[in-house]
C-alpha positions as CSV (number, residue, x, y, z in Angstrom):
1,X,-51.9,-79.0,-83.4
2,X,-55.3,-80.7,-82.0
3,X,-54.9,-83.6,-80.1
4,X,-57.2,-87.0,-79.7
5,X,-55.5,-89.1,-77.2
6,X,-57.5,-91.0,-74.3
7,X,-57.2,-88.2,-71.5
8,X,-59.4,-85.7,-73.7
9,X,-61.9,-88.4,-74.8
10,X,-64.1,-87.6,-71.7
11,X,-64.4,-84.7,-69.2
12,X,-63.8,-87.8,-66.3
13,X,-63.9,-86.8,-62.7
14,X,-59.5,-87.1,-62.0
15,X,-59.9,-88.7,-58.3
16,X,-60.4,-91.7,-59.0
17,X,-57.4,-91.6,-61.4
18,X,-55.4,-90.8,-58.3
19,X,-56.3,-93.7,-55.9
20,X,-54.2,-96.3,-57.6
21,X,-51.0,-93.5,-56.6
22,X,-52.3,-93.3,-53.0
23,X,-52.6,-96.7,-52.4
24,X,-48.9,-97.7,-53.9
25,X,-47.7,-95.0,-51.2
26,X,-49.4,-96.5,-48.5
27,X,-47.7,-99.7,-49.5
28,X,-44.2,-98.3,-50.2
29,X,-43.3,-95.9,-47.7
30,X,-43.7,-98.0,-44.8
31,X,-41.9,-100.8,-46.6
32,X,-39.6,-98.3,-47.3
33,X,-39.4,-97.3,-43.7
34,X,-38.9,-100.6,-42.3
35,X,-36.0,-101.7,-45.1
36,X,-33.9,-98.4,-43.8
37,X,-34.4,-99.3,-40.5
38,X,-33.1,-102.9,-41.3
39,X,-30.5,-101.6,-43.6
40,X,-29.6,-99.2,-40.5
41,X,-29.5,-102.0,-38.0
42,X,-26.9,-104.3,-40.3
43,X,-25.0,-101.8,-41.3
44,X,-24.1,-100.4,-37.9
45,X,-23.4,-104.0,-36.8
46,X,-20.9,-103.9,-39.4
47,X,-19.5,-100.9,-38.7
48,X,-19.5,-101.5,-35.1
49,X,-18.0,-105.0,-35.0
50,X,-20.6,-106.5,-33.4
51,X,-21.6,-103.3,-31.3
52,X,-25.0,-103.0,-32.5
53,X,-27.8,-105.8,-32.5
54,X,-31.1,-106.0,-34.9
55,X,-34.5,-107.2,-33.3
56,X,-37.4,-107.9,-35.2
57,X,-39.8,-104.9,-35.6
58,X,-37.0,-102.5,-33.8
59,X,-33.6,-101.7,-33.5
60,X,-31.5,-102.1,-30.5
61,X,-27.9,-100.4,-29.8
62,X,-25.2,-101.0,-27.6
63,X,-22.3,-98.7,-26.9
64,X,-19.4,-99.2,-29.7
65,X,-16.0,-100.5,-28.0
66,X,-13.7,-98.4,-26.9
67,X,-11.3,-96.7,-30.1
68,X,-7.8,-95.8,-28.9
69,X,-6.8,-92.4,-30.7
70,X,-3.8,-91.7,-31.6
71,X,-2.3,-88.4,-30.4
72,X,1.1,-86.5,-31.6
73,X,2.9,-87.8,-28.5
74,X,2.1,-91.6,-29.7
75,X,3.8,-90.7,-33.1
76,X,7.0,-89.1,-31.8
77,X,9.6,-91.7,-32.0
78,X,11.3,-93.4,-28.8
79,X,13.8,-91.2,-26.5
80,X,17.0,-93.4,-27.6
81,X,18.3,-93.0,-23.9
82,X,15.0,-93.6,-22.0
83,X,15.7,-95.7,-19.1
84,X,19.4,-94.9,-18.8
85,X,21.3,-93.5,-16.0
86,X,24.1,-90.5,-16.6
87,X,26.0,-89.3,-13.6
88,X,27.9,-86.3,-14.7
89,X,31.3,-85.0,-12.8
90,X,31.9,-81.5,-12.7
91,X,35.6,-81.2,-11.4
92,X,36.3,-78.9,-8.2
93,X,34.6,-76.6,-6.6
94,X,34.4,-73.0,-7.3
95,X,34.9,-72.1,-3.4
96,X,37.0,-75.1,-2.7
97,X,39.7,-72.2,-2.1
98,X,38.1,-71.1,0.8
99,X,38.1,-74.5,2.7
100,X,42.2,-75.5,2.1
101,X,41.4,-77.5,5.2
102,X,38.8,-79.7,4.5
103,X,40.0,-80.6,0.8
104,X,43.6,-81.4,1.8
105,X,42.5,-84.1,4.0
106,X,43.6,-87.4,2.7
107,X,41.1,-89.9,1.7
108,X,41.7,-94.3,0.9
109,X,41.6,-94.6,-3.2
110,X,42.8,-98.1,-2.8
111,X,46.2,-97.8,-4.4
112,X,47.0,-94.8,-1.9
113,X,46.1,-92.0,0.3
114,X,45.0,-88.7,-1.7
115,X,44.2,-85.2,-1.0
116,X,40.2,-84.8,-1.1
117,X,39.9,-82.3,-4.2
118,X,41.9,-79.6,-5.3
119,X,41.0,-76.5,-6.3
120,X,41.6,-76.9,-10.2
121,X,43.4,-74.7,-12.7
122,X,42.4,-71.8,-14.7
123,X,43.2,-69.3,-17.6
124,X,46.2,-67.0,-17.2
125,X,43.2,-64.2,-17.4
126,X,41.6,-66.2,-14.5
127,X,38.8,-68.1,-15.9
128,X,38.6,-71.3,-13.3
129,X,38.6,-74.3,-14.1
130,X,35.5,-75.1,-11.9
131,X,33.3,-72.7,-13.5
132,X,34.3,-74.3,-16.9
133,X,33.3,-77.8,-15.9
134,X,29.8,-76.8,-14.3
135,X,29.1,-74.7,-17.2
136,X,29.3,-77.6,-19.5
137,X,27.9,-80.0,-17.3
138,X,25.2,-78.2,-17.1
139,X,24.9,-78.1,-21.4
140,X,25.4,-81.8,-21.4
141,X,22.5,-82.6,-18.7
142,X,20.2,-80.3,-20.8
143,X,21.2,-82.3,-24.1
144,X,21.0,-85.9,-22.5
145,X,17.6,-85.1,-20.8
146,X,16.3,-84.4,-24.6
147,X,17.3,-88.2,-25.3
148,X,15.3,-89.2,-22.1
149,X,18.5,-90.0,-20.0
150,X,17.9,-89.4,-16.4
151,X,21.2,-87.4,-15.5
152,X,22.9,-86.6,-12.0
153,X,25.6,-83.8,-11.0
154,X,27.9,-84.8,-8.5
155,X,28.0,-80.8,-7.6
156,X,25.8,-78.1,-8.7
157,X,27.5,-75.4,-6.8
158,X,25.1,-76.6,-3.9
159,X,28.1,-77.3,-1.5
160,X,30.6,-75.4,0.0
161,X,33.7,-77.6,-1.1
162,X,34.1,-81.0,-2.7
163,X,32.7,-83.6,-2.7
164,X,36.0,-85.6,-1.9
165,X,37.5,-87.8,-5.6
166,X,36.1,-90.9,-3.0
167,X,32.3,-89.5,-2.7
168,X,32.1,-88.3,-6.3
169,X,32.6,-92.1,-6.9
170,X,30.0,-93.9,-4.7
171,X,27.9,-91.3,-6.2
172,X,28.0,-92.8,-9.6
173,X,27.8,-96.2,-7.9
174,X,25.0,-95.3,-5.8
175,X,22.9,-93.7,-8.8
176,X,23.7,-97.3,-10.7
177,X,24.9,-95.5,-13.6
178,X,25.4,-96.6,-16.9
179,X,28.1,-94.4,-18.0
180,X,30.3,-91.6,-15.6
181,X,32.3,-88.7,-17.1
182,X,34.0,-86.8,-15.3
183,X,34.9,-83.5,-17.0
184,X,37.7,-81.1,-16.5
185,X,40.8,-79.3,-17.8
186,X,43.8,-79.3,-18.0
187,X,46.9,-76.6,-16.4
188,X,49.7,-78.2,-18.7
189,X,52.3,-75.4,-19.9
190,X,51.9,-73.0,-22.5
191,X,52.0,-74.6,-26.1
192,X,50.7,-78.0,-25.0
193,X,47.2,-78.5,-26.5
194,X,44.5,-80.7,-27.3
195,X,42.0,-83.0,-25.2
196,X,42.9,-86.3,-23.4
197,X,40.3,-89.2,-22.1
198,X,41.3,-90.7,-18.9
199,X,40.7,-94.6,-18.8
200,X,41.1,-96.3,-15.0
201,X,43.9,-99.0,-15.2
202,X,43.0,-102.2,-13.7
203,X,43.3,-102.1,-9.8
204,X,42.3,-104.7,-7.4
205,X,44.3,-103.4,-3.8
206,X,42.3,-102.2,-0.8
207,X,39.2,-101.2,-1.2
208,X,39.6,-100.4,-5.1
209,X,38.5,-103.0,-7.8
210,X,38.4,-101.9,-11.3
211,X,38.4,-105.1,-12.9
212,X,35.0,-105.3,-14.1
213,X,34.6,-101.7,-15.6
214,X,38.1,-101.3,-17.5
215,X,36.4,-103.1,-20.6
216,X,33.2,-100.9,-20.2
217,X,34.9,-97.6,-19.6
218,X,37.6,-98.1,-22.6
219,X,34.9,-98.2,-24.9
220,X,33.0,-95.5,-23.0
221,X,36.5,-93.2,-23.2
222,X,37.2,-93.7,-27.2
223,X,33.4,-92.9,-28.3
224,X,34.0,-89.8,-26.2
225,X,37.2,-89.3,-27.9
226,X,36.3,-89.5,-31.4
227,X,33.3,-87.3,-31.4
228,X,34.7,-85.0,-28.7
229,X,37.0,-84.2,-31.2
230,X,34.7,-84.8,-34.9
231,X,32.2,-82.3,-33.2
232,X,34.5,-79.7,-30.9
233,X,37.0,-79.5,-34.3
234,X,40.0,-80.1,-32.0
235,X,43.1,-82.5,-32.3
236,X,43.9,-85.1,-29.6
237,X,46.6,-84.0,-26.9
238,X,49.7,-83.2,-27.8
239,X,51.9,-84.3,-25.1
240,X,49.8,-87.1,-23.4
241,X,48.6,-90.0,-25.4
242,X,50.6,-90.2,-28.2
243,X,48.2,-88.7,-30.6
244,X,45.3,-91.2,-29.4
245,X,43.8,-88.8,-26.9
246,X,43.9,-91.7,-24.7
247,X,45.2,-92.5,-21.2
248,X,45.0,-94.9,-18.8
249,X,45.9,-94.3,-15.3
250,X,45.5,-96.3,-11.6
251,X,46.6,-92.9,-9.4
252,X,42.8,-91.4,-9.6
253,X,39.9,-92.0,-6.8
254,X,37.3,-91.2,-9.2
255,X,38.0,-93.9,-11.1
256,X,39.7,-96.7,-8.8
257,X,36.7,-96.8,-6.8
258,X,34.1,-96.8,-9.5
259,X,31.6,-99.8,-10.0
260,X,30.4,-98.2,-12.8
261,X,32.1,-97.4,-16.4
262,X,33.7,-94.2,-16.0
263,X,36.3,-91.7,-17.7
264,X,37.7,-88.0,-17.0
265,X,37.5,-85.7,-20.3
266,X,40.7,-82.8,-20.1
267,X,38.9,-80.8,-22.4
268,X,41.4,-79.0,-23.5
269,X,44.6,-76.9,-21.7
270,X,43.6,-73.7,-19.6
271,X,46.9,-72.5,-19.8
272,X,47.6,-72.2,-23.6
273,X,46.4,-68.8,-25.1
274,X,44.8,-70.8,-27.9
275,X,43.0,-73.6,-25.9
276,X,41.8,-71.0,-23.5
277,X,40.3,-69.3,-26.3
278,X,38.2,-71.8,-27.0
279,X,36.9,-73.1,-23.4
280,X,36.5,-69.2,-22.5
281,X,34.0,-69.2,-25.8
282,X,30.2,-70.1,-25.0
283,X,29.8,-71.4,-28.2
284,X,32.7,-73.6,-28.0
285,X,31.6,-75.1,-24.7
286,X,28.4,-75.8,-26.0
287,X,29.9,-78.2,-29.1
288,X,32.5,-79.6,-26.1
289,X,29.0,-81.1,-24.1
290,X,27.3,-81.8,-27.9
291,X,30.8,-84.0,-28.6
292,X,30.7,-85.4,-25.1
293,X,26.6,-86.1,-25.4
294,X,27.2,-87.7,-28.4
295,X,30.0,-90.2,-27.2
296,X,27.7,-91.2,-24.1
297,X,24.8,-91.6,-26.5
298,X,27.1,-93.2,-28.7
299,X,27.8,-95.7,-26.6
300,X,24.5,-96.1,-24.2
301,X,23.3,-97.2,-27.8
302,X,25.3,-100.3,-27.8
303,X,24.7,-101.2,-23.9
304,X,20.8,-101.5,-24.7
């Protein structure tokens, strides 16, 4: 098909066609230039909040502000003990047997004279009583670190005897705590079993004043009760307590010269074949400092 229109009329030179092209470039692109530069300039003013300033003919930057990131550890929820103060109480000594002298000596609890510490009980297959409590004093630091609680042993097997029932209280008093336990078990006869809380009675003789932690520490005592026994899967005592697990009493230095709120756990009775089973089993000492942990937290909860 032959066609007539205006480009074939005349063999015209095609330069001169072009100029009209070169000039609208010279026109555009630096128009173009200068609109991304200003579109640049604003737009990084409005990104930058105000970070970045537009002069005529040129741009001129200043540094953005500083961005806070936010990092894993900011996303992790709050330690729900941060800030609180355990002091735990592992009963006896493991050598206080060696040292009859020094722990027999009689020390002021206020109400009385007492010996210093005893040696503690143990299984009728020998497992002591000492190396019960440590063991799961130890577990229950570990656990109430996790929460952020700062924690503090009155022992770690770091001393040849003691420390006397009137030391392992200014201890607790001295650290400030918000909550004591004390933890231990019990030499009761064959057949009696089950775990007891030990509250201190009010006293106010000698150098003993209780008055202002039996409140605290009965609260303390029954969270430690209840999950003690929801987590460990064990009943209250059977012959102290009257099935509450519960007992107050104004004969022990650990608690008549605490300051601070403070209770003895009897875990359970070293001298029954069926309680020993348990506090000889790893496993079962670890869910006796997850039901103690829990009481403490339980209760450090409501002192915030």
């Amino acid at each position: 098909m032959s066609y007539a229109g205006p480009e074939f009329e005349s063999p015209q030179p095609r330069r001169p066609r072009r100029r009209p092209l070169a000039l609208a470039l010279a026109v555009l692109v630096p128009g173009a230039l200068l609109g991304w530069l200003l579109y640049e300039g604003v737009g990084g003013a409005a990104d930058a909040g105000g970070g970045t300033t537009v002069a005529v003919g040129k741009v001129t930057s200043t540094a953005p502000p500083n961005v806070s990131s936010t990092t894993a550890d900011d996303r992790k929820p709050p330690l729900p003990l941060k800030g609180k103060v355990v002091v735990i109480d592992p009963g006896h000594n493991l050598t206080n047997f060696r040292h009859t002298a020094e722990i027999n000596r009689k020390v002021d609890i206020g109400t009385n004279r007492k010996e210093c510490d005893t040696t503690g009980t143990s299984t009728n297959s020998g497992y002591a009583e000492a190396k019960f409590t440590l063991d799961v004093a130890h577990r229950l630091r570990t656990l109430l670190e996790k929460q952020g609680a700062t924690v503090k042993l009155t022992q770690d097997a770091d001393r040849p005897y003691g420390p006397c029932v009137d030391e392992r209280a200014r201890i607790g008093n001295a650290a400030k705590a918000d909550a004591v336990v004390s933890i231990h078990a019990d030499g009761a006869g064959s057949g009696r079993r089950g775990y007891h809380v030990i509250l201190p009675g009010r006293v106010h003789k000698g150098i003993a004043d209780t008055r202002r932690i039996v409140a605290p520490s009965a609260t303390l005592g029954k969270r430690i009760a209840a999950d003690f026994g929801r987590v460990t899967g064990t009943k209250p005592s059977n012959y102290v307590g009257n099935g509450t697990g519960m007992v107050t009493r104004t004969d022990l230095g650990g608690l008549n010269l605490s300051k601070v709120p403070k209770v003895f756990i009897e875990c359970g009775n070293m001298r029954d074949s069926k309680d020993a089973a348990l506090i000889t089993s790893a496993a079962w000492r670890q869910k006796a400092a997850q039901g103690i942990a829990a009481g403490i937290g339980g209760y450090l909860s409501n002192t915030l």
